[in-house]
C-alpha positions as CSV (number, residue, x, y, z in Angstrom):
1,X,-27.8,116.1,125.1
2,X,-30.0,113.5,123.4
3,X,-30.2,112.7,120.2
4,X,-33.1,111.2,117.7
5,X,-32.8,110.4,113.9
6,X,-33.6,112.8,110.9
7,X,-35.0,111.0,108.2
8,X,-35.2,111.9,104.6
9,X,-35.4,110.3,100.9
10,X,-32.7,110.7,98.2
11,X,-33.7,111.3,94.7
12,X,-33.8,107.5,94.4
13,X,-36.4,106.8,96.9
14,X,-34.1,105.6,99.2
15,X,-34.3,106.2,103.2
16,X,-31.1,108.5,104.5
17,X,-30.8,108.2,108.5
18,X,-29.1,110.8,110.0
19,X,-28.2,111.8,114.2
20,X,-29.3,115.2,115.0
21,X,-30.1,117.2,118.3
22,X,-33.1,117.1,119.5
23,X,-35.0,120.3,120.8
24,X,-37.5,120.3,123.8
25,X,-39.9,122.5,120.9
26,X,-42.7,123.4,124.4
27,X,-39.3,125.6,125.4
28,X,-39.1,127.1,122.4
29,X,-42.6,128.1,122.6
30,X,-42.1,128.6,126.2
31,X,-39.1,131.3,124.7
32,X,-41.3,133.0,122.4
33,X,-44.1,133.8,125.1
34,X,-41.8,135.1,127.3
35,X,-40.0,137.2,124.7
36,X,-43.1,138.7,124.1
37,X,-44.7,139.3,127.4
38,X,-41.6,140.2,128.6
39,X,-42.8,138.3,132.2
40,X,-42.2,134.5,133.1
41,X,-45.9,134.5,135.2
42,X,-47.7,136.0,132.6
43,X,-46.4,133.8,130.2
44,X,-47.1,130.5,131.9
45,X,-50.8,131.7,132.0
46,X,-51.3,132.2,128.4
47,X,-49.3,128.9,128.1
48,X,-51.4,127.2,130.7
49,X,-48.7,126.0,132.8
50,X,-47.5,126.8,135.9
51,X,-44.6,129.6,136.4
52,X,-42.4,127.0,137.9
53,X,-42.5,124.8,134.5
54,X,-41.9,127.8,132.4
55,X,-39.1,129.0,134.4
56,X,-37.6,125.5,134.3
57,X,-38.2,125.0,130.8
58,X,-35.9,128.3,130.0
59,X,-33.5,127.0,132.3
60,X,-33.0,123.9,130.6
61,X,-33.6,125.2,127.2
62,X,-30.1,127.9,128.1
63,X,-28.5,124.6,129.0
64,X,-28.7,123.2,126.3
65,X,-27.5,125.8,124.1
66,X,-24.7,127.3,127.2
67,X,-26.4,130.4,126.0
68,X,-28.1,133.1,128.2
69,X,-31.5,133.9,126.4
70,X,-32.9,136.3,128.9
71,X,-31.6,138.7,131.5
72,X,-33.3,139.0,134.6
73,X,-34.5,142.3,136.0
74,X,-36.9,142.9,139.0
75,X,-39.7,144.1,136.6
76,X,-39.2,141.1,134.6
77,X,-36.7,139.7,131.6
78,X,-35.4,141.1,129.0
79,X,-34.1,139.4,125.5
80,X,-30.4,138.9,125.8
81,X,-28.3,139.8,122.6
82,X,-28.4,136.1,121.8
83,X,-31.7,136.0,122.7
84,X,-32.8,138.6,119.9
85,X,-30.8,137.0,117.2
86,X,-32.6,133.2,118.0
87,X,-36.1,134.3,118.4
88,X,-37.1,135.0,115.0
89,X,-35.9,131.7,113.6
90,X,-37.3,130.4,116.7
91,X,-40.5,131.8,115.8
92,X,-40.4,130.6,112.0
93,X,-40.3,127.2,113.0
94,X,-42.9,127.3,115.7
95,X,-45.3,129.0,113.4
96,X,-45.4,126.3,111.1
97,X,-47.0,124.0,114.0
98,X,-49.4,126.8,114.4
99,X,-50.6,126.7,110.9
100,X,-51.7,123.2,111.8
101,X,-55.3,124.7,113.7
102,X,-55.8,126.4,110.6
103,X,-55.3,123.5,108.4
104,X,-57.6,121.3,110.5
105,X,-61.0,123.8,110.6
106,X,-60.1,123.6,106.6
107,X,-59.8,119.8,106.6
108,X,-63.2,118.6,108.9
109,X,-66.4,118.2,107.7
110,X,-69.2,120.1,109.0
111,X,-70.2,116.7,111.6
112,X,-66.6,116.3,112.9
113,X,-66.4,120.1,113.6
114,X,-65.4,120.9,117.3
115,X,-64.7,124.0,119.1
116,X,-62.1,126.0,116.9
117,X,-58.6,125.1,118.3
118,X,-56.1,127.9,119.4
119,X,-53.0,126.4,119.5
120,X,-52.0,122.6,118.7
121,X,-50.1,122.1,121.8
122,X,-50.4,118.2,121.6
123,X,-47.9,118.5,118.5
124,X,-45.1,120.3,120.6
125,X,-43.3,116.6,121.3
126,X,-40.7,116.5,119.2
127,X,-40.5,112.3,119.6
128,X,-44.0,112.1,118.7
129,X,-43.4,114.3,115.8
130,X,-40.6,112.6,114.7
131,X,-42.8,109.0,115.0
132,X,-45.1,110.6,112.6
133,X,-42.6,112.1,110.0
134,X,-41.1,108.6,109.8
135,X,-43.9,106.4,109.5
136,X,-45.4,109.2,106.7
137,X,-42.2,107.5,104.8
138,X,-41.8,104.1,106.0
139,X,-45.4,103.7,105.3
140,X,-44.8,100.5,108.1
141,X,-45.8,100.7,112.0
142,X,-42.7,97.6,112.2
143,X,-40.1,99.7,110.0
144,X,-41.1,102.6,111.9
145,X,-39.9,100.9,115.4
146,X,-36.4,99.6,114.4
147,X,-36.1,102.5,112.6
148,X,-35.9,104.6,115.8
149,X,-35.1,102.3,118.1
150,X,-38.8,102.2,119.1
151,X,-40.9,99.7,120.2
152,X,-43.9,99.1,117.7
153,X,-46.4,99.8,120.4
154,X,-45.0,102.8,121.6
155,X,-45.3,104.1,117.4
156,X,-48.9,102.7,117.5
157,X,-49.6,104.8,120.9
158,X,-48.1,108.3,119.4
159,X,-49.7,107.5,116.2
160,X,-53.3,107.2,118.3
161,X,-52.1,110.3,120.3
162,X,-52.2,112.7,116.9
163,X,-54.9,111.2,115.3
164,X,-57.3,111.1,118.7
165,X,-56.1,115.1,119.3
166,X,-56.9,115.9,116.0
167,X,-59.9,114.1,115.9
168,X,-59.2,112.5,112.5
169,X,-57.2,109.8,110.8
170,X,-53.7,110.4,109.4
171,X,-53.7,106.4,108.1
172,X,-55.9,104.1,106.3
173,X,-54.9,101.2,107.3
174,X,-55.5,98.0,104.7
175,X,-53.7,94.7,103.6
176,X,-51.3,96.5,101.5
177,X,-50.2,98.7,104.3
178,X,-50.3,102.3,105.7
179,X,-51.8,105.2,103.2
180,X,-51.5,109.0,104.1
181,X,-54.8,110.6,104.2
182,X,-54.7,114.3,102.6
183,X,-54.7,115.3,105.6
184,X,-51.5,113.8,106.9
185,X,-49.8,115.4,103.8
186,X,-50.9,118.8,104.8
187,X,-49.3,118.0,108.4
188,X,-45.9,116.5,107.4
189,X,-45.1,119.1,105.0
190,X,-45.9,121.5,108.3
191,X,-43.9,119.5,110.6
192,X,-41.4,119.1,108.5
193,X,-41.1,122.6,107.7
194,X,-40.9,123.4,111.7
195,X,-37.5,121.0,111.8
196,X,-35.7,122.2,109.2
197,X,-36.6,125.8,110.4
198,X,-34.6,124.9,113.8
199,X,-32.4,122.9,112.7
200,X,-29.6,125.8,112.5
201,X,-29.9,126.9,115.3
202,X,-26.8,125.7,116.8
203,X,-25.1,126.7,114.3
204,X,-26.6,129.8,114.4
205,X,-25.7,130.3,117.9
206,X,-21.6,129.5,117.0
207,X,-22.2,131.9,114.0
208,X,-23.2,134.7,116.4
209,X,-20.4,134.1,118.7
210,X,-18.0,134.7,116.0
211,X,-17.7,130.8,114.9
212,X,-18.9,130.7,110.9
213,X,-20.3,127.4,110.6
214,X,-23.3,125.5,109.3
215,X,-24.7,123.2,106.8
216,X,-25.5,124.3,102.9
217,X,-28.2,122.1,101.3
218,X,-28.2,122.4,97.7
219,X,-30.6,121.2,95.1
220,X,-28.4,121.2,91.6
221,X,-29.7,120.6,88.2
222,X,-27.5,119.7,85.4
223,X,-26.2,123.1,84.0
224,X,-24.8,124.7,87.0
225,X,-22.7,121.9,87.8
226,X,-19.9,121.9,85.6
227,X,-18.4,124.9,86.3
228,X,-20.3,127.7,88.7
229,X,-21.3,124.9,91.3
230,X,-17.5,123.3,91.6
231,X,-15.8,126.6,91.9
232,X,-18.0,128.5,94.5
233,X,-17.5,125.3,96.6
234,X,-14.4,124.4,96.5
235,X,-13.2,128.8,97.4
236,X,-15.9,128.8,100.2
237,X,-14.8,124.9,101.4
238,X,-11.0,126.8,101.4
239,X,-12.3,130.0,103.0
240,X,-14.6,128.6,105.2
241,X,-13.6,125.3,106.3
242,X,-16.2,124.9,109.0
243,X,-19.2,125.2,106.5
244,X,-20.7,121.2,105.4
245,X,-21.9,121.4,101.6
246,X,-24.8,118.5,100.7
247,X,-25.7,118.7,97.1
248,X,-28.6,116.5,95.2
249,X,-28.8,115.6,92.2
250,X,-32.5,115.1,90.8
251,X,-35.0,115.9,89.2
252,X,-36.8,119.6,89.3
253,X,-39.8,118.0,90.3
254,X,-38.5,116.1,93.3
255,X,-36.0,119.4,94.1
256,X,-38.9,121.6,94.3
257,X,-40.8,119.0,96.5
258,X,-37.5,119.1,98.6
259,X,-37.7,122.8,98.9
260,X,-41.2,123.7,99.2
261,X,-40.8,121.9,103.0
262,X,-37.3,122.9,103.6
263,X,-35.0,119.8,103.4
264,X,-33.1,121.8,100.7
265,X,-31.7,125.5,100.8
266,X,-32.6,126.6,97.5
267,X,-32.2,125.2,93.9
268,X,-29.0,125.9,91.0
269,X,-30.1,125.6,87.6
270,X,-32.5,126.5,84.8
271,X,-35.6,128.5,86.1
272,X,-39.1,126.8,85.0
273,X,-41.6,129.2,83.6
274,X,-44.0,128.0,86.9
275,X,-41.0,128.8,89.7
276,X,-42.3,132.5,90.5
277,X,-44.9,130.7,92.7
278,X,-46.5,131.6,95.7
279,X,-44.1,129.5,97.3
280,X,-40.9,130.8,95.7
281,X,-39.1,133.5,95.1
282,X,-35.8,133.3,91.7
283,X,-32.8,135.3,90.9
284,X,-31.4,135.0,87.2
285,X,-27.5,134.8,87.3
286,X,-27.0,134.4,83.6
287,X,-29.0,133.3,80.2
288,X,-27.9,131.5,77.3
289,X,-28.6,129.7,74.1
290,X,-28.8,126.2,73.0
291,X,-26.3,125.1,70.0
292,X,-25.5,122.3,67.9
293,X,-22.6,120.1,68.7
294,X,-20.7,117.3,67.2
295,X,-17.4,115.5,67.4
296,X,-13.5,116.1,66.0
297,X,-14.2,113.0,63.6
298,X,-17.9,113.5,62.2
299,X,-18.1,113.0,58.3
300,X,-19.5,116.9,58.1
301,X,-16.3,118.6,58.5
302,X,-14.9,117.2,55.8
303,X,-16.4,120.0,53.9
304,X,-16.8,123.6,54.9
305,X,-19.2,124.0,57.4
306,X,-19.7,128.1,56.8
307,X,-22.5,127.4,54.6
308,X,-24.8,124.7,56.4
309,X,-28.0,125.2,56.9
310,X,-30.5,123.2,59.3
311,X,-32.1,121.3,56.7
312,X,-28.1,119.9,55.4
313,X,-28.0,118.1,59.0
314,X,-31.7,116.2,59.6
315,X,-30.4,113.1,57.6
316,X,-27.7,112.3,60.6
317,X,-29.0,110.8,64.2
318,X,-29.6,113.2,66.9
319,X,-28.9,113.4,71.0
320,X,-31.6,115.6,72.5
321,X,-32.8,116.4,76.0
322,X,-35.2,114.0,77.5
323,X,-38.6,114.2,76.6
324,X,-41.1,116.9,78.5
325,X,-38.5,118.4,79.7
326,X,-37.9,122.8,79.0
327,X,-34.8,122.0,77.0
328,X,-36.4,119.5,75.4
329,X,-39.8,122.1,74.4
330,X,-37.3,125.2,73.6
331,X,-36.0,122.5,70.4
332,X,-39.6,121.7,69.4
333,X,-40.9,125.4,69.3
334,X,-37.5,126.6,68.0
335,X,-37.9,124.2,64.5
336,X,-41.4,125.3,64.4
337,X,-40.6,128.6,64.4
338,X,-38.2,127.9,61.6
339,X,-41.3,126.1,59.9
340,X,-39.5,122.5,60.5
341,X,-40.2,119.4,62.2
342,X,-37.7,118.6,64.8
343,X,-35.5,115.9,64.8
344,X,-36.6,112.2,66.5
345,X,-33.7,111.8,68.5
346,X,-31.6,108.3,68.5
347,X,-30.5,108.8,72.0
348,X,-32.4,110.7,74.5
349,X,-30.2,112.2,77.6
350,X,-29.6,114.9,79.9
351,X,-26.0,113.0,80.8
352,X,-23.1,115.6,79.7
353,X,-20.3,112.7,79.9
354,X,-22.4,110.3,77.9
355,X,-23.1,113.0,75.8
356,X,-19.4,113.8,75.1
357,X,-18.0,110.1,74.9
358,X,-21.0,109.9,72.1
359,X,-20.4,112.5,69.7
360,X,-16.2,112.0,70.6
361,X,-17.3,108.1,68.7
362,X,-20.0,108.4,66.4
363,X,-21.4,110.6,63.4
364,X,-23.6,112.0,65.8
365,X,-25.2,115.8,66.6
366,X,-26.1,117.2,70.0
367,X,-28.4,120.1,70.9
368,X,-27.0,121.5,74.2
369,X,-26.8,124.5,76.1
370,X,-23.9,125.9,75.7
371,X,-22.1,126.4,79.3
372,X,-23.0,122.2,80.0
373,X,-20.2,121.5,77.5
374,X,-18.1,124.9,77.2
375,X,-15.3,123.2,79.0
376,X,-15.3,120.6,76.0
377,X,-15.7,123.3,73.6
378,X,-13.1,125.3,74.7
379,X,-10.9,122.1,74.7
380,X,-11.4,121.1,71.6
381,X,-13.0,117.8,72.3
382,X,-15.7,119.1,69.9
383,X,-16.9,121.6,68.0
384,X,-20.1,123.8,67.4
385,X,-21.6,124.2,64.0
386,X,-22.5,127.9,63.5
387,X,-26.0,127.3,62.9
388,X,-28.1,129.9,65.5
389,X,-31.4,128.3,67.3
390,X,-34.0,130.9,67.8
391,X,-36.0,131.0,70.9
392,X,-33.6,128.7,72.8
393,X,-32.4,131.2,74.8
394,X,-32.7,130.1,79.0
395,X,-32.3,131.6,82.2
396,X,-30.4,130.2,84.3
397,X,-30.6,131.0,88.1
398,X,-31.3,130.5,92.2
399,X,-34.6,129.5,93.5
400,X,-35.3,129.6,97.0
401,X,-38.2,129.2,99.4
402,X,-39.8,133.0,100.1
403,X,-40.4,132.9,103.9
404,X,-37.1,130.8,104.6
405,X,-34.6,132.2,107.2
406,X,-31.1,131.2,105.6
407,X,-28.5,130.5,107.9
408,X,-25.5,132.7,107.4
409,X,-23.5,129.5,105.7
410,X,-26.1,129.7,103.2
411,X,-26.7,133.6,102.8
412,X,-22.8,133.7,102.3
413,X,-23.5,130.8,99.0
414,X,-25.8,132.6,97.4
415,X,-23.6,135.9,98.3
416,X,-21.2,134.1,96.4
417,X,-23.1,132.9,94.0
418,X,-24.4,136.1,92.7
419,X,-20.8,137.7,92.9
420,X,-19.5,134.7,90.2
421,X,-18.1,136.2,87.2
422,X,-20.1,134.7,84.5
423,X,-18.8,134.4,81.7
424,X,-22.0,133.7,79.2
């Protein structure tokens, strides 16, 4: 078995290296034709290769996953039971490098038009491929070798391979470095769709056999991590021991990037009006309000706080959600619909310790949702002025790519997930 790096970028721009397998991706197109055509010669002439190749190609494809795909029959092959239950994730994956002929009459001009091509069968090198997904982030023919363990040459010549079958450029190249044409966008987010599609299959495989197992990618945003996030982990880590949990921590915007070309499972925290995309598909598990918070020791509970009204508390200095963010333009239309202006924060922060060490020191007030500090709430630590915010209400949920095959690891999270017993 070899193996040949994954490459990704955390939520701080830095480069993560990881070892993965590698798939032969011609045999998994080679598996698909034959699945279809249900005949190893007819196959290898819609595949324009000889029956030998194809034949040998299965072969080595079984191998390498000590499975038996097809069973063999005088008439021809049929799908084993492990066969059936790989193909349609094999086909996912493979019909993301398809798209690619699609992409490319939609991408040349009317001069650089040549004769329409079927099938991109110059992409099905998973080296090549994985040349091209680094240098997309590297940016750097040089960072791109050492990288990979590469020669810089041999980067340059699969580089020239693409861009030569494609008949256009993928990189301007200039002083400054290496620049992704709009084109190369379109391609990496394909490519890179097509490897995260197979990368379960493995697991998969041990799943079918009766061996639960598999990786769980989750992109988290700040209100489903205190409580829901921890506890459906840490039962399924104890029920399930041979199931990996990643989480990230970033920004919706980079999450969503993440997702839309599969390097996360799906996404834990307050839906965005725009999420019901074409791309995505959302389930709410619970809504909730923002409230007003403050600390044990702030100067307005030394009077009765039954009576306060909004307009008793503007005087004091305010932590609110970052700017431009939905939190942060509930506040703003929830004073307006009160006919006030809302309050210019002193500290500006989505940071639920930093919010709690703050108020726990200071004469400061908080607008919050309410499950990011119920823990603290229900401590004690502080305390929530009974002062209701219209229009804050927010739903949070699961969002999750539409035409993604989960692997059971992941199916069994959200399972989980929507099981929780919320209590907001």
């Amino acid at each position: 078995m070899s193996f040949i790096y994954r490459l990704s970028i955390d939520g701080n721009g830095k480069i993560i290296l990881d070892h993965e397998k590698n798939f032969n991706i011609m045999q998994l197109r080679f598996f698909i034709e034959v699945a279809k055509l249900q005949n190893i010669s007819k196959a290898a002439e819609n595949l324009f290769r000889t029956q030998s190749a194809v034949t040998r190609g299965i072969l080595q494809l079984e191998q390498q996953l000590s499975v038996q795909l097809f069973e063999r029959h005088p008439q021809g092959v049929l799908l084993s039971d492990a066969g059936h239950y790989l193909l349609p994730r094999v086909q996912n994956g493979i019909a993301y490098l398809q798209k690619i002929a699609d992409l490319m009459k939609h991408s040349l001009t009317d001069s650089q038009r040549k004769p329409p091509v079927s099938e991109p069968f110059f992409l099905y090198n998973y080296q090549r491929l994985q040349i091209f997904l680094t240098l997309c982030l590297t940016k750097n023919m040089k960072s791109t070798a050492q990288m990979l363990h590469l020669t810089q040459p041999a980067v340059s010549a699969a580089i020239k391979v693409h861009e030569q079958s494609l008949g256009m450029k993928l990189f301007e190249r200039s002083v400054q470095g290496l620049k992704a044409t709009t084109f190369c966008e379109l391609l990496r987010q394909q490519v890179q769709l097509c490897f995260n599609e197979l990368r379960p299959l493995h697991d998969d495989l041990q799943t079918f056999q009766g061996q639960l197992r598999g990786s769980v990618h989750i992109g988290t945003l700040p209100l489903i991590r205190v409580e829901v996030l921890p506890q459906v982990i840490g039962q399924m880590s104890f029920d399930y021991p041979a199931i990996h949990f990643v989480t990230y921590e970033s920004a919706y915007e980079i999450l969503s990037a993440q997702l839309r070309v599969g390097d996360i499972d799906f996404i834990l925290g307050a839906i965005r009006p725009d999420q019901g995309s074409a791309d995505f598909s959302q389930k709410i598990l619970f809504s909730e309000d923002m409230v007003i918070v403050l600390g044990k020791q702030h100067p307005l509970l030394n009077h009765p706080i039954d009576g306060l009204q909004l307009t008793d508390l503007m005087d004091f200095p305010w932590i609110l959600p970052r700017a431009n963010t939905p939190s942060r333009e509930l506040i703003h239309k929830s004073f307006d619909t009160l006919g006030l202006t809302a309050p210019i924060p002193t500290i500006e922060t989505g940071d639920q310790t930093l919010v709690r060490g703050l108020l726990q020191s200071s004469s400061l007030l908080a607008i919050v949702s309410h499950s990011q500090m119920r823990q603290e709430l229900e401590q004690g630590l502080i305390l929530q002025l009974p002062i209701r915010l219209p229009n804050t209400q927010r739903d949070i949920g699961i969002t999750y790519r539409k035409h993604a095959i989960l692997s059971q690891a992941a199916q069994l999270f959200i399972d989980n997930i929507l099981n929780y017993n919320y209590k907001y």
